[in-house]
Structures are given as C-alpha cells and as structure tokens.
BAPA-67996 format. One record per atom (N, C-alpha, C, CB): x, y, z; chain; atom name. Coordinates in steps of 0.05 Angstrom, whole numbers, always signed. Glycine has a CB too. Example, Ala and Ser with C-alpha at 12.3 -4.5 7.8 and 13.67 -1.06 7.14 Angstrom:
- u_v_w_ch_at
- +264_-114_+156_A_N
- +246_-90_+156_A_CA
- +264_-66_+156_A_C
- +226_-89_+181_A_CB
- +257_-45_+142_A_N
- +273_-21_+143_A_CA
- +258_+1_+157_A_C
- +282_-12_+114_A_CB
***
This chain:
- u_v_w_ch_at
- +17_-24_+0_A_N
- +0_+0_+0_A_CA
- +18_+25_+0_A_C
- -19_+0_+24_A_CB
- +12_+46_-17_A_N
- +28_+71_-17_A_CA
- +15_+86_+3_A_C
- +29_+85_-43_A_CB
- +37_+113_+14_A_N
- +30_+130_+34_A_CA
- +3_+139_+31_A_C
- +47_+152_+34_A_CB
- -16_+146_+0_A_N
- -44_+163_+0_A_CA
- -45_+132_+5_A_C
- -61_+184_-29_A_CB
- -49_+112_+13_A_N
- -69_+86_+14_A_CA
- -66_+85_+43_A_C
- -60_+56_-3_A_CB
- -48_+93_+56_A_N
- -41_+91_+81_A_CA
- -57_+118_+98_A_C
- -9_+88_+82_A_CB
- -50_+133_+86_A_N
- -64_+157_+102_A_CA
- -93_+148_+92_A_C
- -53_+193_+93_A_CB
- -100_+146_+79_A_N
- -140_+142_+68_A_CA
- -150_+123_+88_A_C
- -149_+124_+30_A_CB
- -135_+98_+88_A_N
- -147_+77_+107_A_CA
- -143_+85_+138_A_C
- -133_+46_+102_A_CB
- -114_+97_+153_A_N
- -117_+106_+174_A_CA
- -142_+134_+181_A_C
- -89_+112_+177_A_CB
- -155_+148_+158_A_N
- -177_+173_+166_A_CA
- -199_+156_+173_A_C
- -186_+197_+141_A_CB
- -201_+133_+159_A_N
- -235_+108_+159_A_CA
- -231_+89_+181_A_C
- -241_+83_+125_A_CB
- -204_+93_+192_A_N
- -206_+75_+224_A_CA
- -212_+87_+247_A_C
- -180_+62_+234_A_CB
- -213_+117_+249_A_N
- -208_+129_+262_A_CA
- -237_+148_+266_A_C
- -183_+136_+256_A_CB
- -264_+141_+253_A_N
- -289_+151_+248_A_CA
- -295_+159_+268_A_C
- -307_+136_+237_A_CB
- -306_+197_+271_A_N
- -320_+207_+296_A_CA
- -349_+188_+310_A_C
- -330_+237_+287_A_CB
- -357_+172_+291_A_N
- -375_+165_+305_A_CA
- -376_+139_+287_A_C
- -400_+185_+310_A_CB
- -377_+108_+290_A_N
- -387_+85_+282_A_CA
- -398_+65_+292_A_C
- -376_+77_+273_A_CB
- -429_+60_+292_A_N
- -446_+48_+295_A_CA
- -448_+12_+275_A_C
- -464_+71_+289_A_CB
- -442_-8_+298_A_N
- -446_-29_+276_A_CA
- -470_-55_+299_A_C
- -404_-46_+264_A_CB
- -494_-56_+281_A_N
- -509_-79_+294_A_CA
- -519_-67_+312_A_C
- -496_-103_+304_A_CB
- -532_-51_+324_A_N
- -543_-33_+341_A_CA
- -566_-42_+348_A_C
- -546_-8_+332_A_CB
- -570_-53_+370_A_N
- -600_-64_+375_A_CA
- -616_-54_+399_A_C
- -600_-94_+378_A_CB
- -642_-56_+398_A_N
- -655_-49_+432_A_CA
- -677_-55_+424_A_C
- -655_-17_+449_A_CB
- -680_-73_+453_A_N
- -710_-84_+456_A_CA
- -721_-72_+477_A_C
- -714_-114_+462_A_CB
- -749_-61_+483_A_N
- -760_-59_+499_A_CA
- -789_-79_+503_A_C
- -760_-35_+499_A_CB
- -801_-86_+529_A_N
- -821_-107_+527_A_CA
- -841_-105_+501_A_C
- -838_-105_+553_A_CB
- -839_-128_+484_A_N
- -864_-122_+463_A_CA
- -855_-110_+439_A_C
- -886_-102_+474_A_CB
- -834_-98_+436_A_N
- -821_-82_+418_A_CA
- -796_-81_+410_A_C
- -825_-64_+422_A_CB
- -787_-83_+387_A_N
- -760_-79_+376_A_CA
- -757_-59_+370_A_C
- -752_-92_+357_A_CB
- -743_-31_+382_A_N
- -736_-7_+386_A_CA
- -720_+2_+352_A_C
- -715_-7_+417_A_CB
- -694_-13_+362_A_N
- -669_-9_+341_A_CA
- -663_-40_+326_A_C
- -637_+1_+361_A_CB
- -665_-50_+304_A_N
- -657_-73_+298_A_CA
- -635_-78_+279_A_C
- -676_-83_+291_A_CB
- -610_-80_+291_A_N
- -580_-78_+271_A_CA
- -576_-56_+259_A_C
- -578_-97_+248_A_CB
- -582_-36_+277_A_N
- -578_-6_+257_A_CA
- -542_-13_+258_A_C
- -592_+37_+278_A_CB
- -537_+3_+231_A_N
- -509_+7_+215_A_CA
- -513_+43_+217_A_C
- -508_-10_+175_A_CB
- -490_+55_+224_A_N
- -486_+80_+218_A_CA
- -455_+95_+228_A_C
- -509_+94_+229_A_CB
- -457_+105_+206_A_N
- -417_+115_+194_A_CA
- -428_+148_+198_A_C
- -401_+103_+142_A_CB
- -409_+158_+216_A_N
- -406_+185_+214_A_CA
- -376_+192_+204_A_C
- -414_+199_+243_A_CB
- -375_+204_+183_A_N
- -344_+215_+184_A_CA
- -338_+240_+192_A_C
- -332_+216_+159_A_CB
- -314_+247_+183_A_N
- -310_+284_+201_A_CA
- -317_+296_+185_A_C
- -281_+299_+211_A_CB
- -334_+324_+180_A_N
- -340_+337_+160_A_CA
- -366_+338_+156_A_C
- -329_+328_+142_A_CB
- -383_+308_+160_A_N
- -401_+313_+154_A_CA
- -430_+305_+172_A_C
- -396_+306_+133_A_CB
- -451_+325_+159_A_N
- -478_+322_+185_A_CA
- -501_+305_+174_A_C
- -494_+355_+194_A_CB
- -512_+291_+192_A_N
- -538_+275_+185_A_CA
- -563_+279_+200_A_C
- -532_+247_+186_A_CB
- -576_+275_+177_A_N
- -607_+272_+202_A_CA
- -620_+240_+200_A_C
- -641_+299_+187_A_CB
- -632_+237_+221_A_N
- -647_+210_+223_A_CA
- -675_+219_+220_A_C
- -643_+192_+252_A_CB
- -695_+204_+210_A_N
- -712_+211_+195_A_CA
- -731_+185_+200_A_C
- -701_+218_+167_A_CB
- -756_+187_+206_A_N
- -774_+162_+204_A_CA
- -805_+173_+224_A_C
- -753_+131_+220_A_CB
- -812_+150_+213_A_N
- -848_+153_+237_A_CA
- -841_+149_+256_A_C
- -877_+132_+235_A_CB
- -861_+167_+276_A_N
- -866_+166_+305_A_CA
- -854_+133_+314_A_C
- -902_+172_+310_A_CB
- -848_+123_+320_A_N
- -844_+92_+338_A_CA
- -822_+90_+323_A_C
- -870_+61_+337_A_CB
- -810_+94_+303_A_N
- -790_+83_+286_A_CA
- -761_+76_+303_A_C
- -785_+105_+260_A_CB
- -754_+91_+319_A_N
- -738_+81_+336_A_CA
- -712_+107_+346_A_C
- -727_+52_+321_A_CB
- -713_+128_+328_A_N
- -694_+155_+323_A_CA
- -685_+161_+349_A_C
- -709_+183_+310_A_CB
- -703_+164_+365_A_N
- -703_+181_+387_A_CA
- -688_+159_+410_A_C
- -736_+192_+395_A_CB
- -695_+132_+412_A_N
- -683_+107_+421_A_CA
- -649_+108_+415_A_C
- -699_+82_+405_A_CB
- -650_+103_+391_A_N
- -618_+106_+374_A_CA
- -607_+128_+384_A_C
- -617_+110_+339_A_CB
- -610_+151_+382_A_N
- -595_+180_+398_A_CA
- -596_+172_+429_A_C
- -615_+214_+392_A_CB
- -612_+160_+446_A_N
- -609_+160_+473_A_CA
- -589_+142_+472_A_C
- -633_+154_+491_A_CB
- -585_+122_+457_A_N
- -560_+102_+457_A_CA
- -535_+111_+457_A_C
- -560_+87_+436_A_CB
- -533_+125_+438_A_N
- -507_+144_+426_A_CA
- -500_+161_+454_A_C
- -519_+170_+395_A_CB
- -515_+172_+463_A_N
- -515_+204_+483_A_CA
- -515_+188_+517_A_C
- -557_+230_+476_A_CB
- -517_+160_+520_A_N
- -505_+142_+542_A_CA
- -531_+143_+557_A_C
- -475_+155_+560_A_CB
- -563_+146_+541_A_N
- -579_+145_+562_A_CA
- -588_+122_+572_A_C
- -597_+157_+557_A_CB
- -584_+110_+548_A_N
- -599_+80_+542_A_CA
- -577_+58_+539_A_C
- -619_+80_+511_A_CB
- -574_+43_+549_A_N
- -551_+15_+531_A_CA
- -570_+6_+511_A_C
- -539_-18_+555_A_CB
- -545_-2_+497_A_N
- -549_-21_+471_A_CA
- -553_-59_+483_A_C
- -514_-16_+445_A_CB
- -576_-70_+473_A_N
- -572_-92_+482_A_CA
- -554_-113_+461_A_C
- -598_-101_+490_A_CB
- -550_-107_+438_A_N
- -519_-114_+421_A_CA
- -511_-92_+410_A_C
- -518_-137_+396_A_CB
- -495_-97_+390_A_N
- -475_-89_+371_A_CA
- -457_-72_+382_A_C
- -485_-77_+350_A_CB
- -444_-56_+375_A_N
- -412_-36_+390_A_CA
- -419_-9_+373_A_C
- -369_-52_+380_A_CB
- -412_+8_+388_A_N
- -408_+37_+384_A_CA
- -374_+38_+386_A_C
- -425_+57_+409_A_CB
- -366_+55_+362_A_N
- -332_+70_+366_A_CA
- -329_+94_+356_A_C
- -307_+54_+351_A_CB
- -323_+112_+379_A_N
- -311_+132_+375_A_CA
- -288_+146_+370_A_C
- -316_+137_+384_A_CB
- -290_+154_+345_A_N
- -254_+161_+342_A_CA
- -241_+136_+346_A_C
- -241_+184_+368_A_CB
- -250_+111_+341_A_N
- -237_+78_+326_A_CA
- -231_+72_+354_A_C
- -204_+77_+300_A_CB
- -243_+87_+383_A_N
- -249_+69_+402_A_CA
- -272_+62_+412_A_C
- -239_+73_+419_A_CB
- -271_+32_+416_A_N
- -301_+21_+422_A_CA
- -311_+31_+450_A_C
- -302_-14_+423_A_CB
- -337_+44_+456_A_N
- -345_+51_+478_A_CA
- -368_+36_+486_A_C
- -349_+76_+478_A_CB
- -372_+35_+511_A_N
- -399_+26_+525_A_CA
- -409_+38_+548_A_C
- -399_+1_+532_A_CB
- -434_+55_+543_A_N
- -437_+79_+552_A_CA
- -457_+62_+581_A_C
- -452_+103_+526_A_CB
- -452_+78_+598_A_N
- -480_+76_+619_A_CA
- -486_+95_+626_A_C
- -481_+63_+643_A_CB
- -471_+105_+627_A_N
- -490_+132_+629_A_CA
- -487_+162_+616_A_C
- -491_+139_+657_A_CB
- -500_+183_+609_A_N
- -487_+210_+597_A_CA
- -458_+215_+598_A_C
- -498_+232_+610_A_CB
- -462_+215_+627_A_N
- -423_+233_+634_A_CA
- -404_+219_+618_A_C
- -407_+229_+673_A_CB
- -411_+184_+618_A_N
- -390_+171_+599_A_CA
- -386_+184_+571_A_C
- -397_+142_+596_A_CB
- -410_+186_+562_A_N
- -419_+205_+527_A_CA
- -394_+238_+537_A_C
- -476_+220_+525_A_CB
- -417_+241_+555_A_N
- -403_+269_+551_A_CA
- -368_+275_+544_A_C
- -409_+282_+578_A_CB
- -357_+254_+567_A_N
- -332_+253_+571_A_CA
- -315_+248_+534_A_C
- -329_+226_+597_A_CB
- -325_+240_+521_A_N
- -323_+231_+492_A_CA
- -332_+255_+477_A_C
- -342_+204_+486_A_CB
- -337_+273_+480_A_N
- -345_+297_+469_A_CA
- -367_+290_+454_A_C
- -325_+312_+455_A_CB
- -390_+278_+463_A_N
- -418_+262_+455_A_CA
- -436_+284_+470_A_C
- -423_+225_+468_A_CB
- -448_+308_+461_A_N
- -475_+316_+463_A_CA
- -497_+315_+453_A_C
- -476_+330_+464_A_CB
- -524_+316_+464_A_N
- -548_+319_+450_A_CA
- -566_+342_+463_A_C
- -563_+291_+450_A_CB
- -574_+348_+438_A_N
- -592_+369_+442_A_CA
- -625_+356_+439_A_C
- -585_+393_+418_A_CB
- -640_+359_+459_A_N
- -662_+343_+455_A_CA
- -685_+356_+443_A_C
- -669_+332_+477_A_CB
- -704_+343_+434_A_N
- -725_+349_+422_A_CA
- -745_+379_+445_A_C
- -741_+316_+418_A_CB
- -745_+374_+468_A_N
- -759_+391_+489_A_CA
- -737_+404_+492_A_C
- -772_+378_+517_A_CB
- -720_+411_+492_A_N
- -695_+427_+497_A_CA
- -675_+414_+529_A_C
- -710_+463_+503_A_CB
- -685_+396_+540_A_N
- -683_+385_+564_A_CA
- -664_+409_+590_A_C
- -666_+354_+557_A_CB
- -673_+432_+585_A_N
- -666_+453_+603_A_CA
- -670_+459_+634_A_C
- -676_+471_+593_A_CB
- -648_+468_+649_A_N
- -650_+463_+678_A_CA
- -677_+485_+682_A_C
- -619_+470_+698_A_CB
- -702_+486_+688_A_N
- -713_+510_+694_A_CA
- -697_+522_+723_A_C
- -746_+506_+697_A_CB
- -681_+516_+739_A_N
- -674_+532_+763_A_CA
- -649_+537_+751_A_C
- -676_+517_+794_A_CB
- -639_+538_+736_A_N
- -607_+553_+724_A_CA
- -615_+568_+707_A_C
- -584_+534_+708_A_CB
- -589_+591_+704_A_N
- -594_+608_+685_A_CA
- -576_+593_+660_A_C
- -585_+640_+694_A_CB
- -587_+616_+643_A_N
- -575_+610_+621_A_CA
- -547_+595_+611_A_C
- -575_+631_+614_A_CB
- -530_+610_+630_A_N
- -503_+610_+628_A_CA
- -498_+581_+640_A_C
- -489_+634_+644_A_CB
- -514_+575_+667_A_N
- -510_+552_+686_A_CA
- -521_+529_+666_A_C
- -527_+556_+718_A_CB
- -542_+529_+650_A_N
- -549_+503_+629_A_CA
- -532_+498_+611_A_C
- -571_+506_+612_A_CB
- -520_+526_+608_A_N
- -494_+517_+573_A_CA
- -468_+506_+589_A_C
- -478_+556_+547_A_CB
- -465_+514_+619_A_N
- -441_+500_+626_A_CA
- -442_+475_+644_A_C
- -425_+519_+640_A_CB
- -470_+460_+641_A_N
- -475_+444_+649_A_CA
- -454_+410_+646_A_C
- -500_+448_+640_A_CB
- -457_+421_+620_A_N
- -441_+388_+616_A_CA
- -405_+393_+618_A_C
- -450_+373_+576_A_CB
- -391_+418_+627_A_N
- -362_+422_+633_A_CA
- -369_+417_+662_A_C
- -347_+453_+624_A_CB
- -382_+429_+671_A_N
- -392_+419_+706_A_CA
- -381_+384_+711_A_C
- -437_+419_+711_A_CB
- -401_+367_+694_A_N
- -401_+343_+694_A_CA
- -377_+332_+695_A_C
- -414_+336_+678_A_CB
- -364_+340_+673_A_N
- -335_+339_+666_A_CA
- -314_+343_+686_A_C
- -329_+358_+649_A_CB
- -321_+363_+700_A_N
- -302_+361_+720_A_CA
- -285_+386_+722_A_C
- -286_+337_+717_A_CB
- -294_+406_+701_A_N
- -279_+434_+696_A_CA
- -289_+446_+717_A_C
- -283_+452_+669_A_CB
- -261_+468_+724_A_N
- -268_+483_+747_A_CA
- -283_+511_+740_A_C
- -244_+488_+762_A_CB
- -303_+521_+751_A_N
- -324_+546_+748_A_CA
- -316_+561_+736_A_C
- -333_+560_+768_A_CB
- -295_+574_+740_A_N
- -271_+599_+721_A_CA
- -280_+592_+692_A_C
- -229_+592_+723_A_CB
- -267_+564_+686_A_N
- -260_+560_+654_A_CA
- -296_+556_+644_A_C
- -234_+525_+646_A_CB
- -312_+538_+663_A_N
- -340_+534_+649_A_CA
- -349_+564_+636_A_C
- -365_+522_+673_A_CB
- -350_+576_+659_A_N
- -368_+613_+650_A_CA
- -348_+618_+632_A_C
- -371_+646_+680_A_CB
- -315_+628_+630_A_N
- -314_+634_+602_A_CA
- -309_+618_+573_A_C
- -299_+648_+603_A_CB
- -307_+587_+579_A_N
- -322_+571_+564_A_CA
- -353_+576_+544_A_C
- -326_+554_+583_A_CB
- -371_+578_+576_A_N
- -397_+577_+559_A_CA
- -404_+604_+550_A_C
- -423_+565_+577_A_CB
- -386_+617_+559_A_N
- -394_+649_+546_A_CA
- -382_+654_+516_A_C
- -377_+677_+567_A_CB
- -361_+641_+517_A_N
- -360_+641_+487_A_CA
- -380_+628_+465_A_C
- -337_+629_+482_A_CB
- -392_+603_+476_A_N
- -399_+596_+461_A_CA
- -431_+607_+461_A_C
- -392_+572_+461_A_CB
- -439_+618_+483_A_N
- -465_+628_+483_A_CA
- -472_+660_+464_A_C
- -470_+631_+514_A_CB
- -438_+672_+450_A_N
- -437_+701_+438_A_CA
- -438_+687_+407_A_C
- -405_+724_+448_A_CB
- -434_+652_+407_A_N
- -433_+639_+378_A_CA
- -462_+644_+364_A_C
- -427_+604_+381_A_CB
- -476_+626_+388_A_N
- -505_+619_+383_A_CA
- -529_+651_+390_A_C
- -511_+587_+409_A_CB
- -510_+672_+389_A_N
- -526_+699_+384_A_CA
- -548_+699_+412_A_C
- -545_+699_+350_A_CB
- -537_+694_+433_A_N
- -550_+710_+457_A_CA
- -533_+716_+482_A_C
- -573_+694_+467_A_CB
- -517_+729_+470_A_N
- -498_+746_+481_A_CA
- -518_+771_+503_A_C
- -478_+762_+451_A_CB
- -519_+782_+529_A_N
- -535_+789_+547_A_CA
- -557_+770_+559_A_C
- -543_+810_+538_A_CB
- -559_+742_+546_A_N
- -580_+735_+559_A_CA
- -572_+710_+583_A_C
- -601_+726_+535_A_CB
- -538_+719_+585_A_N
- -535_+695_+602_A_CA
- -547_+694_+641_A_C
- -500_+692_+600_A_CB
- -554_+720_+634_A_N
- -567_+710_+670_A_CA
- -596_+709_+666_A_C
- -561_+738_+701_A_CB
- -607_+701_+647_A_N
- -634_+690_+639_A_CA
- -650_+672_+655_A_C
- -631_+677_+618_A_CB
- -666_+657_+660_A_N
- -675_+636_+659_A_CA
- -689_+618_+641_A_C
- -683_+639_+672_A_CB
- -701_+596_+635_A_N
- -698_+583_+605_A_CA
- -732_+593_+601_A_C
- -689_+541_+602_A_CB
- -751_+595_+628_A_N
- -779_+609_+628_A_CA
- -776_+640_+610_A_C
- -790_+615_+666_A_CB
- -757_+647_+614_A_N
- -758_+678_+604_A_CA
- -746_+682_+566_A_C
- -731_+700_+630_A_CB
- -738_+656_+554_A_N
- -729_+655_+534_A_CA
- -755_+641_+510_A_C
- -702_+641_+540_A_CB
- -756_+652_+482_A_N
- -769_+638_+464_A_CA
- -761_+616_+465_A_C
- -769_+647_+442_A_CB
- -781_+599_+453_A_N
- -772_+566_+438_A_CA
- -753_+569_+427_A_C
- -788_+551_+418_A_CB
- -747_+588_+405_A_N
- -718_+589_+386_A_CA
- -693_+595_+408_A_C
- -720_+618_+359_A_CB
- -699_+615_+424_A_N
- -672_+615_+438_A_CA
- -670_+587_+463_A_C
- -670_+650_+455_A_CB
- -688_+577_+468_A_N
- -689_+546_+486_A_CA
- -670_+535_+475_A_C
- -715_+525_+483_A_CB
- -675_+532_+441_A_N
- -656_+507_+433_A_CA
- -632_+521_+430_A_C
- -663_+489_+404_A_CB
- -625_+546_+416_A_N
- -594_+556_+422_A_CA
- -577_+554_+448_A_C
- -593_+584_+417_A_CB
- -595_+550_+471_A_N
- -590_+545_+491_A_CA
- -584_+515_+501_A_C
- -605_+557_+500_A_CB
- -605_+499_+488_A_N
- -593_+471_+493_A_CA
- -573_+465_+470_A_C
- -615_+449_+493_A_CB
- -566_+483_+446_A_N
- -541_+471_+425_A_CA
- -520_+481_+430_A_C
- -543_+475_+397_A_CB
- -523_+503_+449_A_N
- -501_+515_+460_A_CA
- -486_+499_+480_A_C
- -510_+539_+471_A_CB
- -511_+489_+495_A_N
- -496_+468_+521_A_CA
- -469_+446_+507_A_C
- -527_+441_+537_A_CB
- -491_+433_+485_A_N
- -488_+408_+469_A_CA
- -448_+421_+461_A_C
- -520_+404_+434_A_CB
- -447_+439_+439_A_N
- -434_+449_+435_A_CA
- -404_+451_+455_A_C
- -450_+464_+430_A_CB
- -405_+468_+491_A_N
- -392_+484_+501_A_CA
- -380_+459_+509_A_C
- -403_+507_+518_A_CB
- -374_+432_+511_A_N
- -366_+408_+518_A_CA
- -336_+402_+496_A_C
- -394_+388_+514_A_CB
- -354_+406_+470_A_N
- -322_+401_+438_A_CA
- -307_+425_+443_A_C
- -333_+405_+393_A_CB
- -323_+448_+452_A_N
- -306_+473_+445_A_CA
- -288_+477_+465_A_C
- -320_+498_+442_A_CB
- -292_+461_+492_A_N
- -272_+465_+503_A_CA
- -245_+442_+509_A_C
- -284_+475_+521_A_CB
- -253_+429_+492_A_N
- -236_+407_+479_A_CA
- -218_+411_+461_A_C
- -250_+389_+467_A_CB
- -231_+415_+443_A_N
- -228_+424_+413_A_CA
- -216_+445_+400_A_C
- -247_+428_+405_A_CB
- -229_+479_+418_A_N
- -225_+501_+400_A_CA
- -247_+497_+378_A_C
- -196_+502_+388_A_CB
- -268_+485_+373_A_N
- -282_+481_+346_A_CA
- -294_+514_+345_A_C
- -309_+452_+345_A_CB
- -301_+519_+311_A_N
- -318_+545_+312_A_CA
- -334_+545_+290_A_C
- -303_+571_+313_A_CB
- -359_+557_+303_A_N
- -376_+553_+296_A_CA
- -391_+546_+269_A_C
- -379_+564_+304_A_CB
- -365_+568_+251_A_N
- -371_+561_+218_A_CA
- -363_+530_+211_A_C
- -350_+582_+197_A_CB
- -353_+513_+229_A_N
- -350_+486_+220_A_CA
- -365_+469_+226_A_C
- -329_+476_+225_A_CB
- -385_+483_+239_A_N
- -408_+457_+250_A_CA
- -434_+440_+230_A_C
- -427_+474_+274_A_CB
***
C-alpha cells in the first residue's frame, strides 16, 4: 500500500462516530434492529422516520442514556460502552433534545455550562467557556436569563449551545465548521 493508501485507510479507522449492529428491545417491541451508521469528520446527518421508528431510542443510545442490548459503538476507532451520559459526555458526545431538556432553576449560562460541570472543569473556565460559546449561538446578554424567560428558538440555542460548550472546550471548534 502507498503513503495516499495509508493515510486514506488510517482517516476510515479512526471515524467520529461508528455504529455497527445496534439493537434495543424494549417489552413487546424492537426499538433499534441492527442499525449500521458511519459518521465521518465533516459531515452532518439527520435520522428521519415515523413516530415509533426508533430515532429518538438510537440517539439515547449514542448520548449514554440508554444501553445497547448488542452491537458496539466506536468513537474516534475506540469502542465505547456507555451507561450513562457523563461517559458520552466525557467523549465529546452531546445531545440536544427534542424539548430542549433545560434546567428551569439555572440560568442561562449555568445550562450551557452544564455538561463542563459534569466533566469536572473548574467554574472559572465553564463561565468563560460557555460564554463564548453562548456570543456563537447569538445570545450574548441573555446569560443571566432563565430558560422560562427565553423563546422556543432561543431554548434550543441554549440547549445547542450546552451540546456544543463540551467540543469547544476540547477542541477550539468554531462555529462556521459545524
């Protein structure tokens, strides 16, 4: 194999996100059945299907809410097995949920730095962490908010912001690359 064969196959071992055989049963129901799914770097997907289809199941899997009762998850070409969020989180794995899943007794600022909390960052770096990323997502003054005092549209900038303030302080990521 030449060096481009070598660098091509080392970028496809190393996949931000790979899903193989993915299953979940709940009583009466087959949730997920052998889902297959390849995320590479670069690029975004949506899951797509009817009400019961299983979407919302498959993301709680991914995001450490739910275990998988087979197949393997690998991140970045290591195999994980999640039990719970913090494990996701710790993997730079957020979700932004459908309800916005927002603390109502935190402000603004305290929901986006929720998941560096988890993490284990100390208060200093979360606030100017989540403040950066809260001047990304265009609500810059609304960090001593509460999530009652914000529109639906700013709810979810607020829960993608959370999702978000976890890579960025990993990462450096910005925002035009998302």
């Amino acid at each position: 194999m030449g060096i481009a064969e070598n660098v091509q196959a080392e970028k496809f071992q190393n996949l931000p996100l790979d899903l193989k055989g993915i299953t979940k049963k709940f009583p009466g129901i087959i949730a997920n059945d052998n889902v297959e799914f390849t995320l590479r770097e670069g690029e975004i997907h949506t899951i797509l299907g009817e009400n019961g289809a299983g979407k919302s199941t498959l993301m709680n899997i991914i995001a450490g809410l739910y275990p998988a009762d087979a197949g393997e998850i690998k991140v970045f070409g290591e195999l994980v097995n999640f039990t719970n969020p913090r494990q996701a989180i710790e993997k730079s794995i957020g979700m932004v949920f459908q309800h916005f899943g927002l603390f109502p007794h935190r402000t603004v600022i305290e929901n986006i730095a929720y998941g560096l909390e988890v993490r284990g960052n100390k208060k200093a770096e979360r606030i100017e962490k989540s403040m950066e990323v809260l001047k990304m997502v265009g609500l810059d003054g609304w960090q001593n908010n509460y999530p009652r005092e914000l529109s639906g549209g700013m709810q979810q900038r607020v829960g993608l912001a959370r999702a978000l303030a976890v890579d960025y302080a990993n990462k450096g990521i910005k925002i035009n690359a998302i």
